[in-house]
C-alpha positions in Angstrom: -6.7 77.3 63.2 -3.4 77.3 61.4 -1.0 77.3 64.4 2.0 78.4 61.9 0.6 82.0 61.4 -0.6 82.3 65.2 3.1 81.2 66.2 4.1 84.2 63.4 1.9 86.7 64.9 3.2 85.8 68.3 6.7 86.4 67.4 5.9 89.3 65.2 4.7 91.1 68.6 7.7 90.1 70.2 10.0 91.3 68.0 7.9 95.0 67.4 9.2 95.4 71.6 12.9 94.0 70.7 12.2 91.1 72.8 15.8 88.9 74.0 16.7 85.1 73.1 12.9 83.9 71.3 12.5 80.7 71.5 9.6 78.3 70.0 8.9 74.7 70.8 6.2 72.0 69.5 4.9 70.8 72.4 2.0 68.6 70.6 3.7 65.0 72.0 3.8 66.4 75.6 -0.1 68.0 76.3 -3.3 68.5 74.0 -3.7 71.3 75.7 -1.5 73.4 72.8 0.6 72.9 70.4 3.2 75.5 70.8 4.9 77.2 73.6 6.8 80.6 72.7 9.3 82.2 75.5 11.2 85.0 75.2 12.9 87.4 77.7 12.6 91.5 78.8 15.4 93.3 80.5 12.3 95.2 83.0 9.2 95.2 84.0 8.0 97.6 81.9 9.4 96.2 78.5 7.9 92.6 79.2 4.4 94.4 80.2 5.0 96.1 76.8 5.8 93.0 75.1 2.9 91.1 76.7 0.5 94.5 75.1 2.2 93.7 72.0 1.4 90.3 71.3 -1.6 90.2 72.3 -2.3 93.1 69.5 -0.6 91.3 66.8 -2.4 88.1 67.5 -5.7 89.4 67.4 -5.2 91.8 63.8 -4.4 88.4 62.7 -8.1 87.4 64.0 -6.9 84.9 66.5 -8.5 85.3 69.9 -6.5 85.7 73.1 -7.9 83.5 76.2 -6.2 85.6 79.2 -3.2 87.1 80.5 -1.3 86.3 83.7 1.7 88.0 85.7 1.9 91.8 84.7 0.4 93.3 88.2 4.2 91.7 88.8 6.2 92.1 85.6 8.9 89.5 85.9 6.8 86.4 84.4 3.9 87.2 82.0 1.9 84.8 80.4 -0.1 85.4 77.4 -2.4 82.3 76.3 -3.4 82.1 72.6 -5.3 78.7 72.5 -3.2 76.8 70.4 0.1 78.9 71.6 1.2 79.9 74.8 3.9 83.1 75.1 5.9 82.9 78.3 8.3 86.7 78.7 10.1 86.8 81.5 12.8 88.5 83.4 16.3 86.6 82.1 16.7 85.9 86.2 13.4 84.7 86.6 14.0 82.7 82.7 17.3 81.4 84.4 15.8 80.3 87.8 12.6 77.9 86.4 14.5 76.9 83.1 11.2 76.0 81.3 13.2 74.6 78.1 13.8 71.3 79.8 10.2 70.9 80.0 8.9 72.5 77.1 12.0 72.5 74.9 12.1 69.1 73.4 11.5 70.0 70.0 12.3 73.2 68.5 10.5 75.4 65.9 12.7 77.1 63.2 12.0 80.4 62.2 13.2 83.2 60.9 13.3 85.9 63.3 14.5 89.9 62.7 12.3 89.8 59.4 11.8 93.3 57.8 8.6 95.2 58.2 6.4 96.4 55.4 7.7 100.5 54.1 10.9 100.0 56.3 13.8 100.1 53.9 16.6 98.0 54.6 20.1 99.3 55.8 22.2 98.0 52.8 19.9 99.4 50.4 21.5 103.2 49.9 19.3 106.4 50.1 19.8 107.7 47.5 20.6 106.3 43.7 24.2 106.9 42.1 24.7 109.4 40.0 25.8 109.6 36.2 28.8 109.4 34.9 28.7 112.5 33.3 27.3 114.4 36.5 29.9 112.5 38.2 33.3 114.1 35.9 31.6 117.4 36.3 31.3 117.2 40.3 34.8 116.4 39.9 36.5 119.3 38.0 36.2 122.0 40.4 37.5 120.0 43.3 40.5 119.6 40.9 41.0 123.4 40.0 41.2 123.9 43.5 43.8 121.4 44.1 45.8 123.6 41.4 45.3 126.4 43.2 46.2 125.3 46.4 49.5 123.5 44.7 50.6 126.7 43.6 53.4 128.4 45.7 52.2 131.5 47.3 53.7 135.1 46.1 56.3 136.2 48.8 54.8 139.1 50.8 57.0 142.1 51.1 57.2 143.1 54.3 55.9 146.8 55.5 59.1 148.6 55.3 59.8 147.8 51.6 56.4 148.9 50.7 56.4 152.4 52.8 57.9 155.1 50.0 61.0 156.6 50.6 62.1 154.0 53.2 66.0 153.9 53.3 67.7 151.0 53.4 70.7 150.7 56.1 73.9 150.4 55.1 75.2 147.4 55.0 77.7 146.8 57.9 81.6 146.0 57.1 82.6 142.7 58.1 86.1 141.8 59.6 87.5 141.0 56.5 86.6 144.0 54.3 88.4 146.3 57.1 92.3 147.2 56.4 95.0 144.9 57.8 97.6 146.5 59.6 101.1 146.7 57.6 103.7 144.5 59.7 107.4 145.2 60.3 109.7 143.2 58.8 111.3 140.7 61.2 114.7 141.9 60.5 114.5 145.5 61.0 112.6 144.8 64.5 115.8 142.9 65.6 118.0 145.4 64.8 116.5 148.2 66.4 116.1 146.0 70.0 120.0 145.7 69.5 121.0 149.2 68.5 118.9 150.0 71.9 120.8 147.9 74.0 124.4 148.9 72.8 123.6 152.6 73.6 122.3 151.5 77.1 125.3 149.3 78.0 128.3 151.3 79.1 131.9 151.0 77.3 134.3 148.7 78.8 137.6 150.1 78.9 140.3 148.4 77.5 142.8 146.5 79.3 146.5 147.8 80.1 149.1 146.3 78.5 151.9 144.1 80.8 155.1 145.0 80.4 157.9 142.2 80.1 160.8 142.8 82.2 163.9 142.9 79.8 166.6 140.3 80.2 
């Protein structure tokens, strides 16, 4: 049994189910009972039951047998035994609470998890291939005729009156200054007329008579 493509198929069934914080240890220096331990975590019960379904589909297409599987009248800790591997999914309280890595975790596996599937196409690839340059210029000319146009000032509407025929317009109104200014007396005749009105109102003073010196 090559225990490199049953720890693959393992993690490939995980992974189908988006499985949390995989983890894979050699465990070959601590039991002869297997040679790798797999945990990994579900957020309920019914994702880790599906991940549990998962991987034991992937392991047997790969035409590794699966022994039995423990914990999913429950849900929170399931345990799928592979022979040579042994998948742990749990709950991430129940993960917390037992902390299997200081048990099983001495030595760690490296892989390469999040691998792309076969027919999926990858998100930087784009959808669709880029066009000519030619097709390119020509996509680009109308958008700039319409700039033009929309650069273009606008024709000033004429409003309804000017268009109706035989519409008068109102004469225009006279403004302070165009009106006539008011000829003003000269200063000087003004005076003379307020004093000429005054002698005929004040009556003549009669004139004093004369004294008479008595002669020596």
């Amino acid at each position: 049994m090559d225990i490199r493509k049953l720890q693959r198929a393992i993690v490939d069934g995980l992974e189908d189910v988006k499985a949390q914080d995989i983890q894979v240890f050699n465990t070959e220096h601590l039991s002869p009972l297997f040679e790798r331990v797999i945990m990994a975590s579900g957020l309920s019960n019914r994702q880790t039951k599906a991940l549990a379904a998962s991987v034991r589909d992937a392991v047997r297409s790969h035409g590794f047998p699966v022994m039995r599987t423990e914990g999913e009248d429950n849900g929170e800790w399931i345990i799928v035994d592979c022979g040579a591997a042994v998948a742990h999914i749990m709950q991430p309280e129940i993960r917390r609470y037992y902390h299997l890595e200081e048990i099983w975790g001495g030595k760690s596996v490296k892989m390469k998890f999040g691998a792309v599937s076969k027919g999926l196409v990858k998100a930087s690839a784009p959808d669709e291939a880029p066009a000519e340059p030619k097709q390119r210029a020509a996509t680009k000319k109308p958008a700039a005729k319409y700039a033009s146009r929309s650069a273009a000032p606008a024709p000033a509407r004429k409003s309804a009156a000017a268009k109706a025929p035989g519409a008068r317009k109102a004469p225009a109104r006279k403004t302070a200054a165009s009106a006539p200014v008011a000829k003003k007396a000269p200063a000087r005749a003004a005076a003379s007329t307020a004093r000429a009105q005054a002698a005929k109102r004040a009556p003549a003073k009669k004139a004093a008579p004369s004294r008479k010196t008595p002669r020596a």
